[in-house]
C-alpha positions in Angstrom: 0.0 0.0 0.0 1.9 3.4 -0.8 1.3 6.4 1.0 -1.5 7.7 -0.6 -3.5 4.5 -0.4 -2.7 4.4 3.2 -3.6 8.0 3.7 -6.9 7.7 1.7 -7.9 4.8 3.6 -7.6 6.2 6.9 -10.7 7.8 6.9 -11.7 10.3 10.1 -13.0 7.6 12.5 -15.4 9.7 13.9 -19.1 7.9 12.9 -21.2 11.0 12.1 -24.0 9.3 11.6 -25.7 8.7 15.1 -25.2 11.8 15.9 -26.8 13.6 12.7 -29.6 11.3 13.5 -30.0 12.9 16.8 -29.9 16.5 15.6 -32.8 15.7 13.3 -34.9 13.9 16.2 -34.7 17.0 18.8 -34.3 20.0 16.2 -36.2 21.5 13.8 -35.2 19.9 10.1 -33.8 23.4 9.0 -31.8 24.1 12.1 -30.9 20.8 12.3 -29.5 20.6 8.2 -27.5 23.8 9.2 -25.8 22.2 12.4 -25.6 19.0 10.0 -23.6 20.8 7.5 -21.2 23.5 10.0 -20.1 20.8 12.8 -20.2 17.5 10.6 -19.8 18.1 6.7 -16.5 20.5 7.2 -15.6 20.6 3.1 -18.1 18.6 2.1 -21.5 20.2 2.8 -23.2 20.2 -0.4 -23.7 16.2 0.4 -27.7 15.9 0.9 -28.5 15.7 4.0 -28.6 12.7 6.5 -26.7 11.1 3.7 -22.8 9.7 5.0 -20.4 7.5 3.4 -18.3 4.7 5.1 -15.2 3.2 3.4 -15.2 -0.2 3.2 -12.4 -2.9 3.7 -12.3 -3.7 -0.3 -12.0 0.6 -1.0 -15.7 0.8 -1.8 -18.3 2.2 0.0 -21.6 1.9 1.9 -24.2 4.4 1.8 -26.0 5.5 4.4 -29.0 7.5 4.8 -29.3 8.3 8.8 -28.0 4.7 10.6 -29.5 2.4 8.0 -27.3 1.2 5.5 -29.1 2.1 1.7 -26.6 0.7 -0.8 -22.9 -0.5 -1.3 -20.6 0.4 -3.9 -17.9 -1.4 -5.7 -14.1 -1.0 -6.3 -13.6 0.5 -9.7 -11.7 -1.9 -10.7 -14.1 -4.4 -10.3 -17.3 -2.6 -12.2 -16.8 -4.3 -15.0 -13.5 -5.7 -15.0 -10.6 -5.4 -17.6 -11.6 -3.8 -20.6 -10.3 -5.9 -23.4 -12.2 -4.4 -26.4 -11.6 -0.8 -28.6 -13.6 1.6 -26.4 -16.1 4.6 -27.9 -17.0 7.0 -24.9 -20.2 9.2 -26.2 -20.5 12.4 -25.5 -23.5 14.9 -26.2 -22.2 17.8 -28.7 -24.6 17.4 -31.5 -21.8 16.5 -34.2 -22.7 12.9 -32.4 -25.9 12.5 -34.8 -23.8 12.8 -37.9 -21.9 9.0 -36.5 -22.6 5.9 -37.5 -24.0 4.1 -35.0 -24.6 0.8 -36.9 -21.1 -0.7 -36.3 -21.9 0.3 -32.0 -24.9 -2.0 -32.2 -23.6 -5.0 -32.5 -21.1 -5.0 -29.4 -17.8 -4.8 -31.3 -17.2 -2.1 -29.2 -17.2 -1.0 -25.1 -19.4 1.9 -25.1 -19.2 4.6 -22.3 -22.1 7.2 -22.0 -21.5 10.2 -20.4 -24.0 12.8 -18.9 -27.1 12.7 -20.9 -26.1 10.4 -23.6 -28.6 7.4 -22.8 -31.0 9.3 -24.1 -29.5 10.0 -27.7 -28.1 6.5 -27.8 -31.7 4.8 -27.0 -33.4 6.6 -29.7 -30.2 5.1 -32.0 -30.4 2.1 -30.6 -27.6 1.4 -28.6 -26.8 0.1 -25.3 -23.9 1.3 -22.9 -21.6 -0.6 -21.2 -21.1 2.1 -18.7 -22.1 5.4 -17.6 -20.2 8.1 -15.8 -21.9 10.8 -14.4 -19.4 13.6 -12.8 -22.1 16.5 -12.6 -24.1 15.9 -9.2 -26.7 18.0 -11.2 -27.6 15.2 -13.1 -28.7 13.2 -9.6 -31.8 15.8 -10.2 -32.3 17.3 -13.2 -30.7 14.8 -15.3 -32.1 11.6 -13.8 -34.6 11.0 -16.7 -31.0 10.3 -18.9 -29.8 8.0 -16.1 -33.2 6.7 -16.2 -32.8 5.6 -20.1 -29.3 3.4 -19.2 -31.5 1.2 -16.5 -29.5 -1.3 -15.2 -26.1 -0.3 -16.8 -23.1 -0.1 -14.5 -22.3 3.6 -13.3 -19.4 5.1 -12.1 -20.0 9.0 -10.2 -19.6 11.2 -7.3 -20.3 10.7 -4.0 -22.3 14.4 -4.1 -24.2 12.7 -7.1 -24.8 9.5 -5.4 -26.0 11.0 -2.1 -28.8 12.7 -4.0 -29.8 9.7 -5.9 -29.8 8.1 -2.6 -32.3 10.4 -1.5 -34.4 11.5 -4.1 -34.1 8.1 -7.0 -33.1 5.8 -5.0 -34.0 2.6 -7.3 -31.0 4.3 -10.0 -28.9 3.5 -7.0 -29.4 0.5 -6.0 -30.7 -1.2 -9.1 -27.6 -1.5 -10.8 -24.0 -2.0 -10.0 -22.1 1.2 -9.3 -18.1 2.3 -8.6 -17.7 6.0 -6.7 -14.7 8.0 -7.0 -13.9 11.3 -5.7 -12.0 14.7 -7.3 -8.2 14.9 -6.0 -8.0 16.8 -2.5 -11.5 17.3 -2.0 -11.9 13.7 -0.6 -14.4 12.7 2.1 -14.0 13.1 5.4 -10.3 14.3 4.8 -8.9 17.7 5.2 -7.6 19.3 2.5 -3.7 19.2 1.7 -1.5 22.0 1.4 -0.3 21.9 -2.2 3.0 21.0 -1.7 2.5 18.2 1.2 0.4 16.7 -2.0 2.7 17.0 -4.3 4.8 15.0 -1.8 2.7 12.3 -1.2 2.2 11.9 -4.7 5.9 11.8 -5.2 5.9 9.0 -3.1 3.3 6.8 -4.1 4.8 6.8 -7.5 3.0 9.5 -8.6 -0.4 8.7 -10.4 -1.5 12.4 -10.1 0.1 14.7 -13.1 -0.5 17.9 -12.1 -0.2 20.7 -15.0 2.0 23.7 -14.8 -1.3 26.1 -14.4 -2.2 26.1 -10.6 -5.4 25.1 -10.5 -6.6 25.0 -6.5 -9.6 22.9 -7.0 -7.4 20.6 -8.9 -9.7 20.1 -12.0 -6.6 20.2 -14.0 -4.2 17.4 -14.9 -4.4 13.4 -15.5 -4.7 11.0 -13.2 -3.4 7.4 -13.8 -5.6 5.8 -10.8 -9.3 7.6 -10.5 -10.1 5.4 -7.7 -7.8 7.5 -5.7 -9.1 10.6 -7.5 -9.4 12.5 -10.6 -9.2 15.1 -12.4 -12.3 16.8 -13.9 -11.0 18.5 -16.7 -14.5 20.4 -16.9 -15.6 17.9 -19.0 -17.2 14.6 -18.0 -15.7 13.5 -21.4 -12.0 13.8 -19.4 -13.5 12.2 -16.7 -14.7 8.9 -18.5 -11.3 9.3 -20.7 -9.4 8.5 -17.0 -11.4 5.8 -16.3 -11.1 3.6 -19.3 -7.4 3.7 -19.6 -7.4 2.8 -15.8 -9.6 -0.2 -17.0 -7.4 -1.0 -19.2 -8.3 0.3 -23.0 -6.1 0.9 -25.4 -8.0 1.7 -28.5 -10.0 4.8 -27.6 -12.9 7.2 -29.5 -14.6 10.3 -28.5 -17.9 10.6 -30.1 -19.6 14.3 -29.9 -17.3 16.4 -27.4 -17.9 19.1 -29.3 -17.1 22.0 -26.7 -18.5 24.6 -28.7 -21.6 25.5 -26.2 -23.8 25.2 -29.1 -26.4 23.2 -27.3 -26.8 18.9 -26.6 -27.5 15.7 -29.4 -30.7 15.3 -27.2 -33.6 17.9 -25.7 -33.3 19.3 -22.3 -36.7 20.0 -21.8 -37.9 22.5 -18.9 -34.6 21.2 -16.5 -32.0 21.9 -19.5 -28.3 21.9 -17.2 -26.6 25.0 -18.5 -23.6 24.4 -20.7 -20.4 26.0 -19.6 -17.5 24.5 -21.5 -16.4 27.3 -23.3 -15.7 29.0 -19.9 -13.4 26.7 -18.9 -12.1 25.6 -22.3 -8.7 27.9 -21.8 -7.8 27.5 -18.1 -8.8 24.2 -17.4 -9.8 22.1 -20.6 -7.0 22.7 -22.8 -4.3 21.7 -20.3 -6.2 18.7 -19.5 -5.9 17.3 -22.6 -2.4 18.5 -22.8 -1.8 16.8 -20.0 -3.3 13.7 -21.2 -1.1 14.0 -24.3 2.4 14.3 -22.5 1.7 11.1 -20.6 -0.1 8.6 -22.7 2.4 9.7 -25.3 4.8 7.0 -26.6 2.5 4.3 -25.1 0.1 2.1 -26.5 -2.7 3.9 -26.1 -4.2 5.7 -28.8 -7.0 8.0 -28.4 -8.8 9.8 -31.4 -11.4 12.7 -30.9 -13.8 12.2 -33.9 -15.8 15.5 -33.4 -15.4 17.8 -36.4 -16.0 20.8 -34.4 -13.9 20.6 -31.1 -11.6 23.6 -30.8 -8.8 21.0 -28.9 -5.6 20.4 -31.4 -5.7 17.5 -33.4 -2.3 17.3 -32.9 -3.0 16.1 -29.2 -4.9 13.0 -30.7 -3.9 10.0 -32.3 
C-alpha cells in the first residue's frame, strides 16, 4: 500500500451518523440541516442531507441514509473488470448524430455514455456498457438520462450519489455502481497543502500529473488511478477518458465532445443543465488534454477525438 492508499484509507474515525440522526430527532429539520452541515460536513457540505459515506475494507463504500445502510458500492476496478475491447466513450455535442451508430450496435465495441447520452443512444439504438456521471446536477435534473441506461453499471460522485440516494433511489441500487472522488477534496479528509500533495504523490509513484497552471480545485491534470481521485478537466468526457485507460483500454474514440456550447444531441426539456465548457475551455480544458497527451504519449494507447467541431488540437490525438 503506498502512502496515498494508506492516507486515503484512513478515513476520520469519527461515525457521524448517530449523531446527525439525533440532531434531526430534537431539532427543527432546518436548524438541524444547518448544524448537519457547519459541525459534521466540514468541506463537504453540499452532500444531501442525512446522507454519510463509510469506506469499506475492499475501498468501496456503503451508503447511508441516517444509521440504515441504503446501498454499497464497488471497487472501480471491479465494475466491469478489464476492458479488453476498442472503447467509444459518447458524448453529447450534436456532431454525435452525424456518427454511424450501426457498427456500436452489435457489441464490437465497449461503449461509455456520459451525462445525458442514454437518451440519444436509445433513440439510435444502442446500449452502454457504462455510464459516468461527474455532474451531481444530473442526480436531479438529469435523472430522466440516467433513467434511459437502467441497469447499466455507473461510475459517479459521491455528491451525485448522495442525491440519488435520497431522491431516485431505485438508480442506486438497481444497478451496479463504482464511486470515485475529485483529487484533494476527498471525504472526510482535510484538504492538503499543495505541496504536502505534491509529496505524497511523489511517493506513491505519482499517479497524479499535475499541469503547470495552478489550479486549486485541482480540475486540472491526469490521473493514472481515479479510484484514488481525478481530475475533472471540466468535462465529464476527461473524466470517462481517466477511467477507461485505468480499465485498461487501449483503443479509444470520442464521439460528440464538441465543446463549442452550441447546445446537446438530445432535448433538455424545462430542466435543461446550462452548458459551460467554453468557460473553462482555456484554463482548465485545454491543459487537461495537454496533460493527457504528455503522458499517454509514446505508449500504446491511442485516443482519437472524432468530433469535427472541437476547438482541442488534433495534434493532441492520435
Amino acid at each position: 500500500m503506498t502512502p496515498l492508499e494508506k492516507f486515503l484509507n484512513e478515513r476520520d474515525p469519527r461515525d457521524s451518523a448517530a449523531l446527525v440522526e439525533r440532531l434531526y430527532q430534537f431539532l427543527p429539520a432546518p436548524i438541524a440541516r444547518l448544524a448537519e452541515k457547519r459541525l459534521v460536513r466540514r468541506h463537504m457540505r453540499s452532500i444531501a442531507s442525512r446522507i454519510s459515506f463509510r469506506r469499506n475494507d475492499d475501498s468501496g463504500w456503503t451508503v447511508r441514509h441516517g444509521t440504515q445502510a441504503v446501498a454499497q458500492s464497488r471497487p472501480l476496478g471491479h465494475l466491469v473488470g478489464r476492458i479488453d475491447r476498442p472503447v467509444t466513450i459518447v458524448a453529447t455535442g450534436p456532431s454525435a448524430k452525424d456518427h454511424d451508430w450501426e457498427e456500436l450496435r452489435d457489441g464490437g465495441r465497449f461503449v461509455i455514455a456520459v451525462a445525458g447520452a442514454p437518451t440519444f443512444l436509445k433513440s439510435v439504438g444502442v446500449r452502454p456498457d457504462l455510464l459516468v456521471v461527474s455532474d451531481s446536477r444530473f442526480a436531479r435534473y438529469g435523472i430522466e438520462h440516467i433513467r434511459n441506461a437502467a441497469g447499466v453499471p455507473m461510475v459517479t460522485v459521491l455528491r451525485a450519489a448522495s442525491f440519488l440516494a435520497t431522491e431516485s433511489r431505485n438508480e442506486l441500487v438497481s444497478r451496479p455502481f463504482s464511486l470515485i472522488e475529485q483529487i484533494n477534496s476527498w471525504y472526510g479528509l482535510p484538504k492538503l497543502p499543495h505541496e504536502a500533495l505534491l509529496a505524497l504523490n511523489g511517493k506513491s509513484d505519482s499517479p497524479f500529473h499535475f499541469a503547470n497552471t495552478r489550479d486549486p480545485h485541482y480540475r486540472t491534470g491526469w490521473s493514472a488511478a481515479p479510484e484514488l481521485g481525478y481530475f475533472s478537466g471540466c468535462t465529464v468526457a476527461f473524466v470517462a477518458l481517466q477511467i477507461a485507460v485505468r480499465l485498461g483500454a487501449r483503443d479509444i474514440e470520442i464521439v460528440g465532445m464538441d465543446l463549442s456550447g452550441a447546445g446537446r444531441v438530445y432535448d433538455d426539456g424545462e430542466h435543461a443543465v446550462r452548458n459551460t465548457l467554453m468557460y473553462h475551455y482555456e484554463p482548465v480544458i485545454l491543459p487537461s488534454f495537454e496533460m493527457m497527451a504528455q503522458v499517454l504519449k509514446g505508449s500504446e494507447i491511442k485516443v482519437r477525438n472524432l468530433s469535427p467541431v472541437c476547438a482541442l488540437p488534433r495534434s493532441l490525438f492520435s
